[in-house]
Residue frames as qw, qx, qy, qz and C-alpha x, y, z in Angstrom:
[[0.735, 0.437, -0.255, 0.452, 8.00, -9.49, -8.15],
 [0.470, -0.876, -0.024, 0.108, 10.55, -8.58, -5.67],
 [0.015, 0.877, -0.474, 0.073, 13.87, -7.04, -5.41],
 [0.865, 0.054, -0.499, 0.011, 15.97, -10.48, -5.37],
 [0.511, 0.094, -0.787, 0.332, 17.13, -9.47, -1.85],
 [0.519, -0.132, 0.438, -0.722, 14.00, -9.35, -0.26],
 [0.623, 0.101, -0.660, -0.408, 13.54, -12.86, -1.64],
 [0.301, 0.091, -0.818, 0.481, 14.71, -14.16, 1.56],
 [0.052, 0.250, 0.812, -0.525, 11.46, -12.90, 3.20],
 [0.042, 0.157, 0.518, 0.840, 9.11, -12.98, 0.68],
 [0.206, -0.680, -0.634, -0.306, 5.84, -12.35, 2.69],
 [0.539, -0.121, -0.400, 0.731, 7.32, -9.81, 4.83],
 [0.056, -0.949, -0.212, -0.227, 6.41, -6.47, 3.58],
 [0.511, -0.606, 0.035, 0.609, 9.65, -5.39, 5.10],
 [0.359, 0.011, 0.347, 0.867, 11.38, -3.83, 1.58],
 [0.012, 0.675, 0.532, 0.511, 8.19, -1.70, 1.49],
 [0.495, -0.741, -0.440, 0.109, 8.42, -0.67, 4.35],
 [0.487, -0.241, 0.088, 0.835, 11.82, 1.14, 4.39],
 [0.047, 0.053, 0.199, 0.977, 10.81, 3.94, 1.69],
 [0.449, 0.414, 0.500, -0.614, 6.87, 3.22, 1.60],
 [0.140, 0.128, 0.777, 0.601, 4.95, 2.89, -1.23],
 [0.268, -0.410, -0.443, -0.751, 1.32, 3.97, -2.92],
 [0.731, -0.486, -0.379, -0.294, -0.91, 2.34, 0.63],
 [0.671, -0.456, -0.329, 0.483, 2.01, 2.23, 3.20],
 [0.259, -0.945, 0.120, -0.158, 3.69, 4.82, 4.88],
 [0.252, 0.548, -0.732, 0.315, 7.57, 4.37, 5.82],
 [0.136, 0.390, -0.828, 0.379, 7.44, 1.53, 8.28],
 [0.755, 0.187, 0.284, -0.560, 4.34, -0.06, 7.43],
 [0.200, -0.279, 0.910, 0.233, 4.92, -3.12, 6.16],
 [0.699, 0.341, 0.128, -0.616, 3.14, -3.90, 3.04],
 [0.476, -0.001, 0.808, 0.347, 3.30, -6.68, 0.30],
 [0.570, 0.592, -0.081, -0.564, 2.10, -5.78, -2.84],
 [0.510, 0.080, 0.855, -0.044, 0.92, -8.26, -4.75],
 [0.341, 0.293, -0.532, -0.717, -0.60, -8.58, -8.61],
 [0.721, 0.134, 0.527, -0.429, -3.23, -10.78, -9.99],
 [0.673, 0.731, -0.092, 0.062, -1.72, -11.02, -13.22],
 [0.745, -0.029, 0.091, 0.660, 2.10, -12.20, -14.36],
 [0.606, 0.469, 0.263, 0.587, 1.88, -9.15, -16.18],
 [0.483, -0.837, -0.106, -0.237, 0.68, -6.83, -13.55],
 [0.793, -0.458, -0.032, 0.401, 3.44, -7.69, -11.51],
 [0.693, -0.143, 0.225, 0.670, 5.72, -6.85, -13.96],
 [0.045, 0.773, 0.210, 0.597, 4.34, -3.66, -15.19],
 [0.493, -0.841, -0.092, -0.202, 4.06, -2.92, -11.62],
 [0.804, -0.291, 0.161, 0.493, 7.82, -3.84, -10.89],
 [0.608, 0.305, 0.340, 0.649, 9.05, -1.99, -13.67],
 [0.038, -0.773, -0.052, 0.631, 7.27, 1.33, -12.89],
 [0.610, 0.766, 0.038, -0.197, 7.57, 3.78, -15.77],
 [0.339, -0.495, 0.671, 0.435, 11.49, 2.69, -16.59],
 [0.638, 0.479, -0.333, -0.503, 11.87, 1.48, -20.14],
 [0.461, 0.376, -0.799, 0.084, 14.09, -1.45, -19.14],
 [0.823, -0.533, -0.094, -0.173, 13.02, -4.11, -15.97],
 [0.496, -0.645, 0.467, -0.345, 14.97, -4.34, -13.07],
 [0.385, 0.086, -0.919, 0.006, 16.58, -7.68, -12.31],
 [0.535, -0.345, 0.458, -0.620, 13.86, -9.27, -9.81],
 [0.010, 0.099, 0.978, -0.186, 12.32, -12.92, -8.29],
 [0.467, -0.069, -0.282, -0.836, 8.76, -13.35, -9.61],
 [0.083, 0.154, 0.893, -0.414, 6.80, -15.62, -6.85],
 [0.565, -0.339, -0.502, -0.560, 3.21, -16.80, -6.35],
 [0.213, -0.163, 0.661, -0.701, 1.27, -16.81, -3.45],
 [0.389, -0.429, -0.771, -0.264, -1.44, -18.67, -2.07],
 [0.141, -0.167, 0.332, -0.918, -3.44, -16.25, 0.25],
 [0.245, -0.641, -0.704, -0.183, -6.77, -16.78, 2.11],
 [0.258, -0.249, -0.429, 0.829, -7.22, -13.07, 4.27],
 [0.236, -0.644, -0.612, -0.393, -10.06, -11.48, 5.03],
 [0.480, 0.791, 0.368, 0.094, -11.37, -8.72, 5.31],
 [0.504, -0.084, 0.397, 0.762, -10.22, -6.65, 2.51],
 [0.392, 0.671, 0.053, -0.627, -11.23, -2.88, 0.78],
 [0.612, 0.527, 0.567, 0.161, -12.69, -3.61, -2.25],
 [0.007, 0.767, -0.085, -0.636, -11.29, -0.36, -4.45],
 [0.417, 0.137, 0.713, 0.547, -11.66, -2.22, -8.20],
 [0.302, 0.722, 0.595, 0.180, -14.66, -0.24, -8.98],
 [0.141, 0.247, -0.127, 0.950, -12.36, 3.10, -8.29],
 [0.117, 0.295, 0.349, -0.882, -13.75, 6.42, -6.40],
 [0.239, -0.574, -0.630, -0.465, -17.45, 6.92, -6.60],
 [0.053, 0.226, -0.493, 0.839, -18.12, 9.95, -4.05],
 [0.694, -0.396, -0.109, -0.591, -21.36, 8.08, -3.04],
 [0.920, -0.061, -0.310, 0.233, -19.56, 4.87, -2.05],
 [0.822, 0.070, -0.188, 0.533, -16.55, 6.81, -0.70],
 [0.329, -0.861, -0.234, 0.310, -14.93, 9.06, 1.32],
 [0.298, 0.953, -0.042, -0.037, -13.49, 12.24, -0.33],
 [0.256, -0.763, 0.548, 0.227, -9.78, 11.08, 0.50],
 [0.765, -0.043, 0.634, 0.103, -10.16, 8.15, -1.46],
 [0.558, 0.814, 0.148, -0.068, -10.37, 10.40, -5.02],
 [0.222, 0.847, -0.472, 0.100, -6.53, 10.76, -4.53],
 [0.855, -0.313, 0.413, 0.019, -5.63, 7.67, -3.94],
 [0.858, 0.293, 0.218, 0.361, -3.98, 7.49, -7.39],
 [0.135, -0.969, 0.180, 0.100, -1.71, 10.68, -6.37],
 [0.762, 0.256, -0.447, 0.392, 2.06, 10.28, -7.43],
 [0.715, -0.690, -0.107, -0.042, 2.64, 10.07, -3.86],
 [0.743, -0.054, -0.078, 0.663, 6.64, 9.91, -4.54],
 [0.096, 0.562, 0.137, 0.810, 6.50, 13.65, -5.84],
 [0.535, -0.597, -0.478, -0.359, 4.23, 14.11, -2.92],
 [0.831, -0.549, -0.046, 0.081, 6.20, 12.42, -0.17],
 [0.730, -0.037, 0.075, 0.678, 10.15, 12.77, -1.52],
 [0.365, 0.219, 0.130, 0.896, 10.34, 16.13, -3.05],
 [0.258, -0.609, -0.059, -0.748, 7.60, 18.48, -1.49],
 [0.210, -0.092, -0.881, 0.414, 7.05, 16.25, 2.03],
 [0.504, -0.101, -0.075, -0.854, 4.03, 16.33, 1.61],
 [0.416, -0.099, 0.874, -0.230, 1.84, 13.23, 3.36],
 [0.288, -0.162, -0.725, -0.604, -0.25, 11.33, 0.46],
 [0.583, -0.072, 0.265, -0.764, -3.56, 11.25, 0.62],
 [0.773, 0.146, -0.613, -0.079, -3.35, 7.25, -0.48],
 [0.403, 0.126, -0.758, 0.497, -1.26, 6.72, 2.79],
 [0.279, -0.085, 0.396, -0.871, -4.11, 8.76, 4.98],
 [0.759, 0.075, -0.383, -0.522, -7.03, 6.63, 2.68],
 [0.600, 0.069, -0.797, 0.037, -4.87, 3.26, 3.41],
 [0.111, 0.154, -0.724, 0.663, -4.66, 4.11, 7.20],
 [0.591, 0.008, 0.003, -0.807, -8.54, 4.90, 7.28],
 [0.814, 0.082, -0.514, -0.257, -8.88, 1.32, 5.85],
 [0.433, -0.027, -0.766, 0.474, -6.91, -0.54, 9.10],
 [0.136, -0.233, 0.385, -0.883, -8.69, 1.47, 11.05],
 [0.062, -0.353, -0.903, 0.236, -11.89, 0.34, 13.05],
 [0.214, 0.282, 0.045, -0.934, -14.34, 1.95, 11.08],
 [0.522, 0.381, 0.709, -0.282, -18.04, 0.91, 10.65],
 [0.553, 0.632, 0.136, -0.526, -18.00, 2.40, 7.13],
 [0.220, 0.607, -0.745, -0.167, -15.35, 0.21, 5.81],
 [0.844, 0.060, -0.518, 0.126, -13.86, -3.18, 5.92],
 [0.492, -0.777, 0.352, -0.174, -13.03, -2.79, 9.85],
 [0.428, -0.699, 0.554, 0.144, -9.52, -3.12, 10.31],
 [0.959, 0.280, 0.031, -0.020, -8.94, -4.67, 6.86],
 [0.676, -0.513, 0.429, 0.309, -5.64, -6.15, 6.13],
 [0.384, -0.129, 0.524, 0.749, -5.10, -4.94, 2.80],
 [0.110, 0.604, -0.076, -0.786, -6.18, -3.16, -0.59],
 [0.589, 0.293, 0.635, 0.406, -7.76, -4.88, -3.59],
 [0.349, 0.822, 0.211, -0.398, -7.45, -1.92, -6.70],
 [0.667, 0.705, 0.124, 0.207, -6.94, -1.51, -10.54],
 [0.637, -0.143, 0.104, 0.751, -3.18, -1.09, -11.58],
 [0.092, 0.902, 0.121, -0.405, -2.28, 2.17, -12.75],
 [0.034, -0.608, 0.726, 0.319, 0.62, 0.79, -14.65],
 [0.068, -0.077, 0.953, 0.285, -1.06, -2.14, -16.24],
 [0.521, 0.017, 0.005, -0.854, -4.52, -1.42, -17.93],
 [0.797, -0.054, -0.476, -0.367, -7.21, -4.09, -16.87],
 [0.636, 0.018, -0.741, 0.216, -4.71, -5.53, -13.99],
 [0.706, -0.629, -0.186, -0.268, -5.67, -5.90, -10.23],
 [0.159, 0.515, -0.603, 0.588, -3.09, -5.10, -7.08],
 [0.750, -0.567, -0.332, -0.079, -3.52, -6.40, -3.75],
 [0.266, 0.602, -0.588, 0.471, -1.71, -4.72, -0.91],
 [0.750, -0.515, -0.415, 0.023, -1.73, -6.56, 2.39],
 [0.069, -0.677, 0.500, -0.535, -0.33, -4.78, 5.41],
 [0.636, 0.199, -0.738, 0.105, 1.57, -7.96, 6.94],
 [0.274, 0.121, -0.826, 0.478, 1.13, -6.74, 10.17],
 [0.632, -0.002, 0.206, -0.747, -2.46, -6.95, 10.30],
 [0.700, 0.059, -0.641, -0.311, -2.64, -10.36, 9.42],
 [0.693, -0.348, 0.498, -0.387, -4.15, -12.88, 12.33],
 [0.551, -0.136, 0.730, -0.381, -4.14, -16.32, 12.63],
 [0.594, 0.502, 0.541, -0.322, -6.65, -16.75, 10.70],
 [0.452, 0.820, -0.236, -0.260, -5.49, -15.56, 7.46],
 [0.844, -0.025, 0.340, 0.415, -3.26, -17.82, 5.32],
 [0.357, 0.912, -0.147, -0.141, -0.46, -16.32, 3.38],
 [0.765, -0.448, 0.414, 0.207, 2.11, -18.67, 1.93],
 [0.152, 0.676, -0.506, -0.514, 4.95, -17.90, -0.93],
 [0.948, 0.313, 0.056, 0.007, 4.51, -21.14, -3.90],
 [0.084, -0.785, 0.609, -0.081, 7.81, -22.15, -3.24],
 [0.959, 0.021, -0.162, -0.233, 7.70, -26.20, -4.19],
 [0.714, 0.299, -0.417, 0.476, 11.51, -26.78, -4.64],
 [0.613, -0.698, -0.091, 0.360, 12.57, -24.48, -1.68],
 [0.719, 0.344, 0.154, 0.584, 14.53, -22.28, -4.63],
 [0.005, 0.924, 0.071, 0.375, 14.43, -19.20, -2.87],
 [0.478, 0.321, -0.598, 0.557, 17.02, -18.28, -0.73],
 [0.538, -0.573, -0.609, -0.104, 16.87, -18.51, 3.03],
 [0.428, -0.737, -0.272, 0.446, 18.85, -16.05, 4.49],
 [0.329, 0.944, -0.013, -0.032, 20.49, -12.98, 3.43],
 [0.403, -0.536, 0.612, 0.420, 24.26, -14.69, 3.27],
 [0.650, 0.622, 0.436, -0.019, 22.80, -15.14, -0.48],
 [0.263, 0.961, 0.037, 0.080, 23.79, -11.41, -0.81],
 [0.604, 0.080, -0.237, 0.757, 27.54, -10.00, -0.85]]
């Protein structure tokens, strides 16, 4: 789901980018993405009681490669920053400035590192806000060529520029 005026660029990863989020860092452009309607919208909604107005899209995605992180932290499988990946990273990052250890975990993961997915281009792991559902962040600006990533968008009903907004 997205804010309805980042519809206008809905594989961007730009409206993450501005504050950051659980895997980016301010000005890391991420998409976050659900496997599940409901996921989304658990994951839109955050712990509010009421949802947000928003624009609930499908993607078709082929992108490779990607950290596997469904089976959670296992400190045999994983390096010790990865146990705090589910950190509340706002508390963390807004009120104590403090750098998450999710955003240090995510960066590890882009990185060219032989014990990972070198230089993956995103984050498959278990919601925290929808038990059973599956996230996928993709940091947009690691995507090549090679990698498909295209909003289901049949009619053309999204808007195309931001003169949408007042």
């Amino acid at each position: 789901m997205h804010v309805p005026r980042w519809a206008v660029a809905p594989t961007s990863g730009a409206g993450a980018a501005r504050h950051g989020g659980r895997a980016n860092r301010p000005g890391v452009a991420a998409l976050y993405l659900a496997l599940e309607t409901t996921t989304a919208i658990h994951e839109y909604q955050q712990v509010s009681t009421l949802v947000p107005p928003g624009t609930l899209t499908s993607y078709q995605l082929t992108v490779a490669p990607v950290v596997d992180f469904t089976a959670g932290y296992s400190a045999l499988a994983w390096d010790p920053i990865w146990e705090d990946f589910y950190c509340d990273w706002r508390e963390l990052w807004f009120n104590r400035r403090i750098e998450p250890p999710s955003w240090i975990a995510a960066d590890a993961a882009m990185a060219a590192d032989a014990a990972m997915a070198a230089g993956a281009k995103g984050i498959l792991f278990p919601s925290g806000l929808a038990p059973g559902g599956t996230n996928l962040v993709l940091f947009t600006h690691m995507l090549a060529a090679s990698d498909a990533l295209q909003v289901h968008d049949p009619g053309n009903d999204l808007p195309q520029t931001q003169a949408s907004w007042p």
